[in-house]
C-alpha positions as CSV (number, residue, x, y, z in Angstrom):
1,X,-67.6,162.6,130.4
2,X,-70.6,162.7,128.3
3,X,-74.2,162.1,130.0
4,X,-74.4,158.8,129.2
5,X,-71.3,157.7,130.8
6,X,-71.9,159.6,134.1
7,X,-75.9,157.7,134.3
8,X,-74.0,154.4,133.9
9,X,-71.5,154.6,136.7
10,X,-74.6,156.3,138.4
11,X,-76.4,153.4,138.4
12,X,-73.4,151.5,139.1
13,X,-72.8,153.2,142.4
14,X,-76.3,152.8,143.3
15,X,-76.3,149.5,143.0
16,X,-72.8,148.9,145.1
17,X,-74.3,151.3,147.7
18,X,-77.8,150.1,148.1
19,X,-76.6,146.3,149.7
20,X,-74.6,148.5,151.7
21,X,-77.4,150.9,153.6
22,X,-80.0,147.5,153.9
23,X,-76.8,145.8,155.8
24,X,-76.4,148.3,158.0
25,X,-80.1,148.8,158.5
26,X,-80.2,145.3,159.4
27,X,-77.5,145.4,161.5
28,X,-79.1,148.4,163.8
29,X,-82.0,146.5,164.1
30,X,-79.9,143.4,165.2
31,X,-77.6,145.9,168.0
32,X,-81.3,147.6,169.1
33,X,-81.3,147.3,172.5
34,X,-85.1,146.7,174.2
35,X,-85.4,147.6,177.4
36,X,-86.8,145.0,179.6
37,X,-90.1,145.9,181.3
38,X,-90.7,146.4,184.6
39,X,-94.0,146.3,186.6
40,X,-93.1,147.1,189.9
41,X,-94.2,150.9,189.9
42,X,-98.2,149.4,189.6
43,X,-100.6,148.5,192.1
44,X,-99.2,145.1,194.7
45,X,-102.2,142.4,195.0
46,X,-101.3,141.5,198.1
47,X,-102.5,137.6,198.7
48,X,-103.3,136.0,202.5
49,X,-100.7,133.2,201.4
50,X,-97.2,132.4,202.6
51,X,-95.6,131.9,199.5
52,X,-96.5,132.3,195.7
53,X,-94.8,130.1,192.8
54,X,-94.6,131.3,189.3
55,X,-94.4,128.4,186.9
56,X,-91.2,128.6,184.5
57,X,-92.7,126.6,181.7
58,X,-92.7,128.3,178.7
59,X,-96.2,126.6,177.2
60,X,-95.4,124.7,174.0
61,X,-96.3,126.9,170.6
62,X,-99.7,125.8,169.4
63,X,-99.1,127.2,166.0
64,X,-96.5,126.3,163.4
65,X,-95.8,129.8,162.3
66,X,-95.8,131.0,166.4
67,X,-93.4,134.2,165.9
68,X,-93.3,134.6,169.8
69,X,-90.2,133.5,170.1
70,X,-88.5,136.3,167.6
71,X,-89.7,138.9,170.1
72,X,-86.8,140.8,172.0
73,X,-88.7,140.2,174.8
74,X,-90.8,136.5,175.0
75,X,-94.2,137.5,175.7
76,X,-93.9,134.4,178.3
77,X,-91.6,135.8,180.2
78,X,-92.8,139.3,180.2
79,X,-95.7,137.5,182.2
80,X,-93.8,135.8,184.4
81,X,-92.3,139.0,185.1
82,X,-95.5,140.8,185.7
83,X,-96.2,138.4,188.5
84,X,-93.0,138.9,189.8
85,X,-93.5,142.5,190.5
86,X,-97.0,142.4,191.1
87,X,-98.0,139.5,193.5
88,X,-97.1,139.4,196.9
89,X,-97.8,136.9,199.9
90,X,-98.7,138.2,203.2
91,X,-100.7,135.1,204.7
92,X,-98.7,132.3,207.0
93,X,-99.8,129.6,205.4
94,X,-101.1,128.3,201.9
95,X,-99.3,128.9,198.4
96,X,-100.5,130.4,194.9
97,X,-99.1,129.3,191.6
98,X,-99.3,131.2,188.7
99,X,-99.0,129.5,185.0
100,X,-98.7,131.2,182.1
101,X,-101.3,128.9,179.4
102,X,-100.9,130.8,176.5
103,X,-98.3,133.5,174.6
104,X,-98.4,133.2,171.1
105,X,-97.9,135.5,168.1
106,X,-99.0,134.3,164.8
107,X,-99.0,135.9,161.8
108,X,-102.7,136.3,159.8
109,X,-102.3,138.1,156.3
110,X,-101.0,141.4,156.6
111,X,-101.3,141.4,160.1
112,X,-99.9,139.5,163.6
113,X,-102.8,138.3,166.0
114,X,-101.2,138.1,169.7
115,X,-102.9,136.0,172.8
116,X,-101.9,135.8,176.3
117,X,-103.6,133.6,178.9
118,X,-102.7,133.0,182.5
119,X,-104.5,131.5,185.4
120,X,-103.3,132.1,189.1
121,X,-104.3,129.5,191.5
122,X,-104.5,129.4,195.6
123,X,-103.9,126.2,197.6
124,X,-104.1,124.8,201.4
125,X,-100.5,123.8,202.9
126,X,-101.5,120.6,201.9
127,X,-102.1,121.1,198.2
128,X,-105.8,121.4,197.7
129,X,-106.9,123.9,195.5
130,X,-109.2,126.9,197.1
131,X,-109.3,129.5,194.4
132,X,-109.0,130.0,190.9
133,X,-108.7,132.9,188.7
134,X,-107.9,133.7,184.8
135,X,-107.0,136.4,182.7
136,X,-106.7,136.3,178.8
137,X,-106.3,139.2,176.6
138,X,-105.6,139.3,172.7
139,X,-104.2,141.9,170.2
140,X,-103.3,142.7,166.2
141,X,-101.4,144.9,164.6
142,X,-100.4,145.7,161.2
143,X,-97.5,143.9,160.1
144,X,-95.3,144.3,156.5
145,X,-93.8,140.3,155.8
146,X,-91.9,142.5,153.1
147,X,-89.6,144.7,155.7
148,X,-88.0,142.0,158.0
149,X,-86.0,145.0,159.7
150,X,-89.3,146.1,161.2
151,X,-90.6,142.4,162.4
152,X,-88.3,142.8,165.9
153,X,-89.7,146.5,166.7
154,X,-93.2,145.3,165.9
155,X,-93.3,142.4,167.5
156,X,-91.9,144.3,170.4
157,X,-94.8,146.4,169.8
158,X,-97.5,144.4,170.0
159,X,-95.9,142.7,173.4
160,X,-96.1,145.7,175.1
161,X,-99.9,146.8,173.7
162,X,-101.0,143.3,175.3
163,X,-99.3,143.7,178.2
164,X,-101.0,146.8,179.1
165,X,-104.1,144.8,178.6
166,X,-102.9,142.4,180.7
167,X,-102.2,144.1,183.7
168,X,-105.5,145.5,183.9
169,X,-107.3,142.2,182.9
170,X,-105.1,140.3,185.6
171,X,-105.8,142.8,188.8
172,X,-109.6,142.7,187.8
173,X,-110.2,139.0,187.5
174,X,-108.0,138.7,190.3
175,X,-109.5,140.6,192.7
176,X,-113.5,139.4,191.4
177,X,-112.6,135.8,191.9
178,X,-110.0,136.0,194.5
179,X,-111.0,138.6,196.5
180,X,-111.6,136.0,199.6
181,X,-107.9,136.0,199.7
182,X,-106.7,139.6,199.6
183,X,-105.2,141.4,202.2
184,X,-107.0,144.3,202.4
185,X,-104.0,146.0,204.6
186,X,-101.2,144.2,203.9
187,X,-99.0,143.9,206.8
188,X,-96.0,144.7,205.2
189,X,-97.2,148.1,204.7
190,X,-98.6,149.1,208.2
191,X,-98.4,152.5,209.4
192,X,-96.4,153.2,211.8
193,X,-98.6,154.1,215.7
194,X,-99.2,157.9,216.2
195,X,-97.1,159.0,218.8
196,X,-98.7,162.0,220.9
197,X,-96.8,165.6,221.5
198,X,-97.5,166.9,224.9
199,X,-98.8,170.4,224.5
200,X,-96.6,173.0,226.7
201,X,-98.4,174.9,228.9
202,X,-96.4,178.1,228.0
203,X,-97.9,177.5,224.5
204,X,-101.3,178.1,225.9
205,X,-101.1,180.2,228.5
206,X,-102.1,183.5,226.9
207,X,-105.6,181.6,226.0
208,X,-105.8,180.1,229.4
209,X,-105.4,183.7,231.2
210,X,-109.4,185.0,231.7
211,X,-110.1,188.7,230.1
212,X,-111.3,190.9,233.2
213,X,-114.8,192.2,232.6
214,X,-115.1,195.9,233.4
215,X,-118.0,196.7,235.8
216,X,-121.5,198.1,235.1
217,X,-121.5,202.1,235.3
């Protein structure tokens, strides 16, 4: 086979074999499996209410091009899920409700601009509203609209940046405007009473028994 034959089926190859390796890329990406994220290992804010209420409504996408909901885990319900594992009632009456307002991911050039908002509100038994408090946090990150295998793992990316952010933006506004309704010493975590040893007197006896002083010559 002369060289000319052997670049030909070369390139032939090549070209049978390239489809190939970009399916198979593509089909990793799709069989990734994201962990889902779990908050439960950070601070509790522990709220003098009897109940809390997370709101299930994913807010409706405020932008055509929204690419939130191509994330392997919806920035929405990450949130929810941070409130899950983070807010706790301790009170005996009253409720809080907390509302996710915004999770959106839009694309902007080469890049993907991410906002999260949230708003956590306390309320009376009857329903009157005694305290308010809001976080919002938002991100970018560089994104290639050329390499669609990457959009998953970046948008997964840029969830988890702004949920970092989040977490600390939440406690702080959260304990600024709410701190009238913090439990302080939640009573779900009270120590358990001291319980005093008595102290046998064999134990102390060789401190107890007086040295004898010799006498003056």
């Amino acid at each position: 086979m002369n060289i000319h034959a052997w670049t030909r089926r070369a390139a032939v190859c090549a070209c049978l074999v390239t489809p190939l390796i970009l399916a198979a890329c593509s089909s990793d990406e799709a069989a990734r499996n994201y962990p889902k994220p779990n908050y439960s290992y950070l601070t509790k804010l522990h709220l003098n209410v009897a109940n809390i209420e997370i709101d299930d409504r994913t807010p409706p996408a405020r932008d055509n091009r929204d690419m939130a909901i191509l994330a392997p885990n919806k920035p929405a319900d990450v949130l929810r899920t941070m409130a899950r594992d983070r807010l706790l009632g301790d009170g005996s009456s009253g409720q809080a409700v907390f509302k996710v307002d915004e999770a959106s991911i839009v694309p902007d050039h080469d890049k993907l601009k991410g906002s999260l908002a949230v708003q956590l509100e306390v309320a009376t038994s009857d329903g009157s509203k005694t305290g308010y408090a809001e976080a919002r946090v938002s991100r970018t990150i560089d994104y290639d609209n050329d390499a669609p295998n990457a959009t998953r793992a970046t948008l997964d990316q840029l969830v988890n940046q702004m949920m970092t952010d989040m977490n600390v933006e939440f406690e702080f506004q959260v304990r600024k405007s709410l701190h009238a309704y913090m439990q302080t010493t939640p009573t779900s975590a009270a120590p358990a009473p001291v319980v005093a040893q008595p102290v046998q007197s064999e134990t102390l006896a060789p401190f107890l028994t007086p040295t004898p002083i010799p006498p003056k010559p």
